[in-house]
N, C-alpha and C positions, 0 to 999 in steps of 0.2 A: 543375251540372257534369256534361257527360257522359260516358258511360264511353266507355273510349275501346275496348278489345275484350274480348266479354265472353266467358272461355273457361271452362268447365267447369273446376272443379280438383277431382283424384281422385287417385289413384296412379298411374295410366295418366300423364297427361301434366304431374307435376310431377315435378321431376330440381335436382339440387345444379345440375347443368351444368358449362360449361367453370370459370364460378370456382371453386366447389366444390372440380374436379379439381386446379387450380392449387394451392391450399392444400392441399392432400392433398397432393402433390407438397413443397411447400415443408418440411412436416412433418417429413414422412419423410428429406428433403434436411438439415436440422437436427438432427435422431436420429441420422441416421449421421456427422456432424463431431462432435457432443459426443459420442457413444461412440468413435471412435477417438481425439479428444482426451484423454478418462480415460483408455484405454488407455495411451498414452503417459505420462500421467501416473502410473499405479502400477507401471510398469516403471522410473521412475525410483527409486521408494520401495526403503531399504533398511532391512530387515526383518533382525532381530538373530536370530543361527541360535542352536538351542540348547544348543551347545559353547559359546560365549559368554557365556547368561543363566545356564551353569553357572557357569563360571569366575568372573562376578562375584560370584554367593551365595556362592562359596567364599573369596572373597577379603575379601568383608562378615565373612563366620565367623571369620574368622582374625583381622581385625581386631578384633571386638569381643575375645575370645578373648585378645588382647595388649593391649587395653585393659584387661578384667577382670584381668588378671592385674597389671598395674603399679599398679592399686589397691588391689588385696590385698597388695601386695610393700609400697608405699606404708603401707599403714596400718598393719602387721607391723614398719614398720621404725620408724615414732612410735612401737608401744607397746613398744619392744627400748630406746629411748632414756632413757622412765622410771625 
């Protein structure tokens, strides 16, 4: 088989070239739609402010709070039956 051009390969005359470039292109063309697609997407997310995640702890407190107590009431009032 014979060679068909025999070129020296060094640094000098080996290069990615136009493909290369094209995929580099591509890359970077895909980088920038999936980053503004996220974008868009955690501007949708809603995120609970901390007025909020008070208000529920306090709401949890109060419950348990009225819980405990209608079983202390509860049990106080079997052993008043006795």
């Amino acid at each position: 088989m014979p060679a068909l051009t025999a070129i020296p390969l060094n640094d000098d005359t080996v290069s990615p070239g136009i493909l290369g470039f094209v995929v580099f292109l591509a890359l970077v063309a895909a980088t920038v739609f999936l980053v503004r697609s996220m974008t868009n997407q955690m501007k949708k997310i809603q995120a609970p402010r901390e007025a909020d995640l008070k208000q529920q702890e306090w709401e949890r407190a109060q419950a348990s709070k009225a819980a405990g107590s209608e079983k202390s009431g509860a049990a106080s009032a079997d052993g008043e039956d006795s």
